[in-house]
NUVEXMI-243068 format. One record per residue (C-alpha): residue number from 1; residue in three letters; x, y, z. Coordinates in nm, 3 decimals, always signed. Layout:
N
<NUM,ALA,<X,Y,Z>>
...
//
This chain:
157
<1,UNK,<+0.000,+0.000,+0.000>>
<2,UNK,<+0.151,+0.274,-0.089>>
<3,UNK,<+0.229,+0.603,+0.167>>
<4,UNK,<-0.094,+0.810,+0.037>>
<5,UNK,<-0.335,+0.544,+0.074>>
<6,UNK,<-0.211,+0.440,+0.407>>
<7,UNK,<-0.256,+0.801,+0.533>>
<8,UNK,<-0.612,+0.818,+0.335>>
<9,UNK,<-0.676,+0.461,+0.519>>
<10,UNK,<-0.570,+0.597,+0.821>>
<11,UNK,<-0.766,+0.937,+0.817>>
<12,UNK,<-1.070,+0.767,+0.686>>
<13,UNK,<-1.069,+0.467,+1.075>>
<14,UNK,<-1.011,+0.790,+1.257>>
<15,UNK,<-1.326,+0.937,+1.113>>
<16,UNK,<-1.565,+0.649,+1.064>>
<17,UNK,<-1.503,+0.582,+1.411>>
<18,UNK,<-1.551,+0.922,+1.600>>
<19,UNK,<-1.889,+0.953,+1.385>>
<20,UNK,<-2.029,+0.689,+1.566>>
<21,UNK,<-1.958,+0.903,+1.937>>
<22,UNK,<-2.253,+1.143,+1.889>>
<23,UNK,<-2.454,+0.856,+1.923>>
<24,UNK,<-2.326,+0.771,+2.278>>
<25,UNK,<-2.387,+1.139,+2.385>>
<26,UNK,<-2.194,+1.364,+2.603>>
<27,UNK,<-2.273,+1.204,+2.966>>
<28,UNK,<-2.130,+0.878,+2.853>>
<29,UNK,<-1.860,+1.016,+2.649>>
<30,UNK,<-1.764,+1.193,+2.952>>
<31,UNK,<-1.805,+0.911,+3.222>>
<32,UNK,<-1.617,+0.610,+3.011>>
<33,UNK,<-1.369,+0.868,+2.911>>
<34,UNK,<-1.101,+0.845,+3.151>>
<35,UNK,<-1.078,+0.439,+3.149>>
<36,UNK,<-1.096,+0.423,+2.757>>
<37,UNK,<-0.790,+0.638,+2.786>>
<38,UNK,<-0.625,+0.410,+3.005>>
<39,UNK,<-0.709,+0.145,+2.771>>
<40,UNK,<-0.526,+0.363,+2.472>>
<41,UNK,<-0.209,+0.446,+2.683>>
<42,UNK,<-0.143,+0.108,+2.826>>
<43,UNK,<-0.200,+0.017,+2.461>>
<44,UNK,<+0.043,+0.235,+2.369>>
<45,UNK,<+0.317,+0.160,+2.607>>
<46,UNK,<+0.260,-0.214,+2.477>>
<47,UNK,<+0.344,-0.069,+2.142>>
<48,UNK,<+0.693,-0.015,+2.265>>
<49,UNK,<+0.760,-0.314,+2.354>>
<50,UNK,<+0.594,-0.486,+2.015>>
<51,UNK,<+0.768,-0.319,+1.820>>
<52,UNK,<+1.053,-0.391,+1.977>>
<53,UNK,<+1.009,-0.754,+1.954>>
<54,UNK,<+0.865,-0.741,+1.615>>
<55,UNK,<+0.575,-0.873,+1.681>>
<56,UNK,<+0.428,-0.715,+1.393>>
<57,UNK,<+0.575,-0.515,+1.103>>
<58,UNK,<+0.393,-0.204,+0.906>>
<59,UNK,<+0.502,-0.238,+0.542>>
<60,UNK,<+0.574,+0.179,+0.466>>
<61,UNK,<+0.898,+0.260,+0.571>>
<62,UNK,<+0.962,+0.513,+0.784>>
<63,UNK,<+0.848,+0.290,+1.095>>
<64,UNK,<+0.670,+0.614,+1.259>>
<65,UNK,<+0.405,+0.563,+1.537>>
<66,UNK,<+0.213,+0.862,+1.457>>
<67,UNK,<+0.173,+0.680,+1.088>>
<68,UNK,<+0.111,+0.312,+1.194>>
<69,UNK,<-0.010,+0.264,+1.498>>
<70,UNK,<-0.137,+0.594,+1.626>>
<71,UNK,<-0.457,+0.601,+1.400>>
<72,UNK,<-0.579,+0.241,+1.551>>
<73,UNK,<-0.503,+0.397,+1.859>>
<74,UNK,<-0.699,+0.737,+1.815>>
<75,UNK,<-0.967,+0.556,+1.618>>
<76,UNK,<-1.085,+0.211,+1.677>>
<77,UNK,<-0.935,+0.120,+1.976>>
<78,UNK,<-1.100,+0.489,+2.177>>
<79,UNK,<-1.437,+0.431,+2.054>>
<80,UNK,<-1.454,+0.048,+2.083>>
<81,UNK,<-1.373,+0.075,+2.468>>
<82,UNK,<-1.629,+0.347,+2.503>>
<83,UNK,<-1.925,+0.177,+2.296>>
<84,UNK,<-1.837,-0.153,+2.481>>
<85,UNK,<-1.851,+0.007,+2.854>>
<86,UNK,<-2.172,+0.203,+2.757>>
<87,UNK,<-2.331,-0.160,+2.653>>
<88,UNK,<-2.232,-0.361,+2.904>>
<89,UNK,<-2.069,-0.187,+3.229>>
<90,UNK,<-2.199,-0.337,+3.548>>
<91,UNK,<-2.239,-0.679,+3.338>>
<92,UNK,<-1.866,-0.796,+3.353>>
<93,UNK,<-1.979,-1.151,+3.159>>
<94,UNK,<-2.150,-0.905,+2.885>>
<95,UNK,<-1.866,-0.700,+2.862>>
<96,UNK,<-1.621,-0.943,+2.885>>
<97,UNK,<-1.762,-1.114,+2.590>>
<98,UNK,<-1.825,-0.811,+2.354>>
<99,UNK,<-1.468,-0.736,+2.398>>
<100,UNK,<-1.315,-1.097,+2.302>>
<101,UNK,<-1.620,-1.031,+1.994>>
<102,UNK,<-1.456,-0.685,+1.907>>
<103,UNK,<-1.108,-0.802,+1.970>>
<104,UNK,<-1.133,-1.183,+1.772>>
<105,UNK,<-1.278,-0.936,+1.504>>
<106,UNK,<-0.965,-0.747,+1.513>>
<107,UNK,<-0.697,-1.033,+1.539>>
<108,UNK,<-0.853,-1.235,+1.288>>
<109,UNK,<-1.046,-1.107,+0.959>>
<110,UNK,<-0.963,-0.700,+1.004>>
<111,UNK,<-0.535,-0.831,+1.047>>
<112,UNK,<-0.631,-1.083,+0.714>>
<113,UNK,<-0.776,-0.811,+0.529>>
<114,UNK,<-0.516,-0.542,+0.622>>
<115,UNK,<-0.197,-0.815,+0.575>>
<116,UNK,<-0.378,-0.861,+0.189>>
<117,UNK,<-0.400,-0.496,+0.143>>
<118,UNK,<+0.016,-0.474,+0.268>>
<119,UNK,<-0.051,-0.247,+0.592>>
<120,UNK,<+0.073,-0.467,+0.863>>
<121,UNK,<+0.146,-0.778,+0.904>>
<122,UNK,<+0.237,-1.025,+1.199>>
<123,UNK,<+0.534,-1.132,+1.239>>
<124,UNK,<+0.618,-1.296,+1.593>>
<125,UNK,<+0.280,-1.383,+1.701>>
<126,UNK,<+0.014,-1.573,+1.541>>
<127,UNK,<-0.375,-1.430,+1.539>>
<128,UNK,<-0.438,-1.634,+1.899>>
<129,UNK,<-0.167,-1.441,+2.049>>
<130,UNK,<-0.274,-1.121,+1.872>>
<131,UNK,<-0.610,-1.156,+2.014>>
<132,UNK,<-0.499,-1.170,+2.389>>
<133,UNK,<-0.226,-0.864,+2.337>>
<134,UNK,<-0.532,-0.661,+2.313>>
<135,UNK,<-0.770,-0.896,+2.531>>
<136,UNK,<-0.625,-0.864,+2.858>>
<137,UNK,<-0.649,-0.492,+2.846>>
<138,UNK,<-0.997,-0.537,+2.867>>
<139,UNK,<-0.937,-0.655,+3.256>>
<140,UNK,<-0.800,-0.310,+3.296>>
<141,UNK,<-1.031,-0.121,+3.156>>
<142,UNK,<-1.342,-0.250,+3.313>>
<143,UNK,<-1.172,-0.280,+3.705>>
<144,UNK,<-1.043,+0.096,+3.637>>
<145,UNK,<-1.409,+0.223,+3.544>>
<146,UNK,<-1.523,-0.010,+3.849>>
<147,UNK,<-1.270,+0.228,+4.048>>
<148,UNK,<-1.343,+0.556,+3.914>>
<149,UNK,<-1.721,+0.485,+3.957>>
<150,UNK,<-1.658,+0.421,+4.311>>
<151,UNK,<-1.434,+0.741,+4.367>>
<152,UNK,<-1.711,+0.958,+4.203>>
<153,UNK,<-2.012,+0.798,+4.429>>
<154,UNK,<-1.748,+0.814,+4.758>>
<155,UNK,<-1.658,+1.203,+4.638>>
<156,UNK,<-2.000,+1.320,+4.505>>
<157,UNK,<-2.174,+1.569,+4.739>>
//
Protein backbone atom coordinates (compact mmCIF):
# COMPACT_ATOMS: atom_id res chain seq x y z
CA UNK A 1 0.00 0.00 0.00
CA UNK A 2 1.51 2.74 -0.89
CA UNK A 3 2.29 6.03 1.67
CA UNK A 4 -0.94 8.10 0.37
CA UNK A 5 -3.35 5.44 0.74
CA UNK A 6 -2.11 4.40 4.07
CA UNK A 7 -2.56 8.01 5.33
CA UNK A 8 -6.12 8.18 3.35
CA UNK A 9 -6.76 4.61 5.19
CA UNK A 10 -5.70 5.97 8.21
CA UNK A 11 -7.66 9.37 8.17
CA UNK A 12 -10.70 7.67 6.86
CA UNK A 13 -10.69 4.67 10.75
CA UNK A 14 -10.11 7.90 12.57
CA UNK A 15 -13.26 9.37 11.13
CA UNK A 16 -15.65 6.49 10.64
CA UNK A 17 -15.03 5.82 14.11
CA UNK A 18 -15.51 9.22 16.00
CA UNK A 19 -18.89 9.53 13.85
CA UNK A 20 -20.29 6.89 15.66
CA UNK A 21 -19.58 9.03 19.37
CA UNK A 22 -22.53 11.43 18.89
CA UNK A 23 -24.54 8.56 19.23
CA UNK A 24 -23.26 7.71 22.78
CA UNK A 25 -23.87 11.39 23.85
CA UNK A 26 -21.94 13.64 26.03
CA UNK A 27 -22.73 12.04 29.66
CA UNK A 28 -21.30 8.78 28.53
CA UNK A 29 -18.60 10.16 26.49
CA UNK A 30 -17.64 11.93 29.52
CA UNK A 31 -18.05 9.11 32.22
CA UNK A 32 -16.17 6.10 30.11
CA UNK A 33 -13.69 8.68 29.11
CA UNK A 34 -11.01 8.45 31.51
CA UNK A 35 -10.78 4.39 31.49
CA UNK A 36 -10.96 4.23 27.57
CA UNK A 37 -7.90 6.38 27.86
CA UNK A 38 -6.25 4.10 30.05
CA UNK A 39 -7.09 1.45 27.71
CA UNK A 40 -5.26 3.63 24.72
CA UNK A 41 -2.09 4.46 26.83
CA UNK A 42 -1.43 1.08 28.26
CA UNK A 43 -2.00 0.17 24.61
CA UNK A 44 0.43 2.35 23.69
CA UNK A 45 3.17 1.60 26.07
CA UNK A 46 2.60 -2.14 24.77
CA UNK A 47 3.44 -0.69 21.42
CA UNK A 48 6.93 -0.15 22.65
CA UNK A 49 7.60 -3.14 23.54
CA UNK A 50 5.94 -4.86 20.15
CA UNK A 51 7.68 -3.19 18.20
CA UNK A 52 10.53 -3.91 19.77
CA UNK A 53 10.09 -7.54 19.54
CA UNK A 54 8.65 -7.41 16.15
CA UNK A 55 5.75 -8.73 16.81
CA UNK A 56 4.28 -7.15 13.93
CA UNK A 57 5.75 -5.15 11.03
CA UNK A 58 3.93 -2.04 9.06
CA UNK A 59 5.02 -2.38 5.42
CA UNK A 60 5.74 1.79 4.66
CA UNK A 61 8.98 2.60 5.71
CA UNK A 62 9.62 5.13 7.84
CA UNK A 63 8.48 2.90 10.95
CA UNK A 64 6.70 6.14 12.59
CA UNK A 65 4.05 5.63 15.37
CA UNK A 66 2.13 8.62 14.57
CA UNK A 67 1.73 6.80 10.88
CA UNK A 68 1.11 3.12 11.94
CA UNK A 69 -0.10 2.64 14.98
CA UNK A 70 -1.37 5.94 16.26
CA UNK A 71 -4.57 6.01 14.00
CA UNK A 72 -5.79 2.41 15.51
CA UNK A 73 -5.03 3.97 18.59
CA UNK A 74 -6.99 7.37 18.15
CA UNK A 75 -9.67 5.56 16.18
CA UNK A 76 -10.85 2.11 16.77
CA UNK A 77 -9.35 1.20 19.76
CA UNK A 78 -11.00 4.89 21.77
CA UNK A 79 -14.37 4.31 20.54
CA UNK A 80 -14.54 0.48 20.83
CA UNK A 81 -13.73 0.75 24.68
CA UNK A 82 -16.29 3.47 25.03
CA UNK A 83 -19.25 1.77 22.96
CA UNK A 84 -18.37 -1.53 24.81
CA UNK A 85 -18.51 0.07 28.54
CA UNK A 86 -21.72 2.03 27.57
CA UNK A 87 -23.31 -1.60 26.53
CA UNK A 88 -22.32 -3.61 29.04
CA UNK A 89 -20.69 -1.87 32.29
CA UNK A 90 -21.99 -3.37 35.48
CA UNK A 91 -22.39 -6.79 33.38
CA UNK A 92 -18.66 -7.96 33.53
CA UNK A 93 -19.79 -11.51 31.59
CA UNK A 94 -21.50 -9.05 28.85
CA UNK A 95 -18.66 -7.00 28.62
CA UNK A 96 -16.21 -9.43 28.85
CA UNK A 97 -17.62 -11.14 25.90
CA UNK A 98 -18.25 -8.11 23.54
CA UNK A 99 -14.68 -7.36 23.98
CA UNK A 100 -13.15 -10.97 23.02
CA UNK A 101 -16.20 -10.31 19.94
CA UNK A 102 -14.56 -6.85 19.07
CA UNK A 103 -11.08 -8.02 19.70
CA UNK A 104 -11.33 -11.83 17.72
CA UNK A 105 -12.78 -9.36 15.04
CA UNK A 106 -9.65 -7.47 15.13
CA UNK A 107 -6.97 -10.33 15.39
CA UNK A 108 -8.53 -12.35 12.88
CA UNK A 109 -10.46 -11.07 9.59
CA UNK A 110 -9.63 -7.00 10.04
CA UNK A 111 -5.35 -8.31 10.47
CA UNK A 112 -6.31 -10.83 7.14
CA UNK A 113 -7.76 -8.11 5.29
CA UNK A 114 -5.16 -5.42 6.22
CA UNK A 115 -1.97 -8.15 5.75
CA UNK A 116 -3.78 -8.61 1.89
CA UNK A 117 -4.00 -4.96 1.43
CA UNK A 118 0.16 -4.74 2.68
CA UNK A 119 -0.51 -2.47 5.92
CA UNK A 120 0.73 -4.67 8.63
CA UNK A 121 1.46 -7.78 9.04
CA UNK A 122 2.37 -10.25 11.99
CA UNK A 123 5.34 -11.32 12.39
CA UNK A 124 6.18 -12.96 15.93
CA UNK A 125 2.80 -13.83 17.01
CA UNK A 126 0.14 -15.73 15.41
CA UNK A 127 -3.75 -14.30 15.39
CA UNK A 128 -4.38 -16.34 18.99
CA UNK A 129 -1.67 -14.41 20.49
CA UNK A 130 -2.74 -11.21 18.72
CA UNK A 131 -6.10 -11.56 20.14
CA UNK A 132 -4.99 -11.70 23.89
CA UNK A 133 -2.26 -8.64 23.37
CA UNK A 134 -5.32 -6.61 23.13
CA UNK A 135 -7.70 -8.96 25.31
CA UNK A 136 -6.25 -8.64 28.58
CA UNK A 137 -6.49 -4.92 28.46
CA UNK A 138 -9.97 -5.37 28.67
CA UNK A 139 -9.37 -6.55 32.56
CA UNK A 140 -8.00 -3.10 32.96
CA UNK A 141 -10.31 -1.21 31.56
CA UNK A 142 -13.42 -2.50 33.13
CA UNK A 143 -11.72 -2.80 37.05
CA UNK A 144 -10.43 0.96 36.37
CA UNK A 145 -14.09 2.23 35.44
CA UNK A 146 -15.23 -0.10 38.49
CA UNK A 147 -12.70 2.28 40.48
CA UNK A 148 -13.43 5.56 39.14
CA UNK A 149 -17.21 4.85 39.57
CA UNK A 150 -16.58 4.21 43.11
CA UNK A 151 -14.34 7.41 43.67
CA UNK A 152 -17.11 9.58 42.03
CA UNK A 153 -20.12 7.98 44.29
CA UNK A 154 -17.48 8.14 47.58
CA UNK A 155 -16.58 12.03 46.38
CA UNK A 156 -20.00 13.20 45.05
CA UNK A 157 -21.74 15.69 47.39
Amino acid sequence: MSIKNQWLLNIAMIILSWLTMPLLGWRTMKRFLPASTLAVLLCSLDLQVGKRRKWWSFYNKPQSFIQNEFPFLLGPMLVMSLWTLNWAYGNFKKFILLNAIGEAIFATPVTRLFTKLKLYKLVQLNEFQFFLYFFYKAFFLYGFQNLFEKYKKTNSY
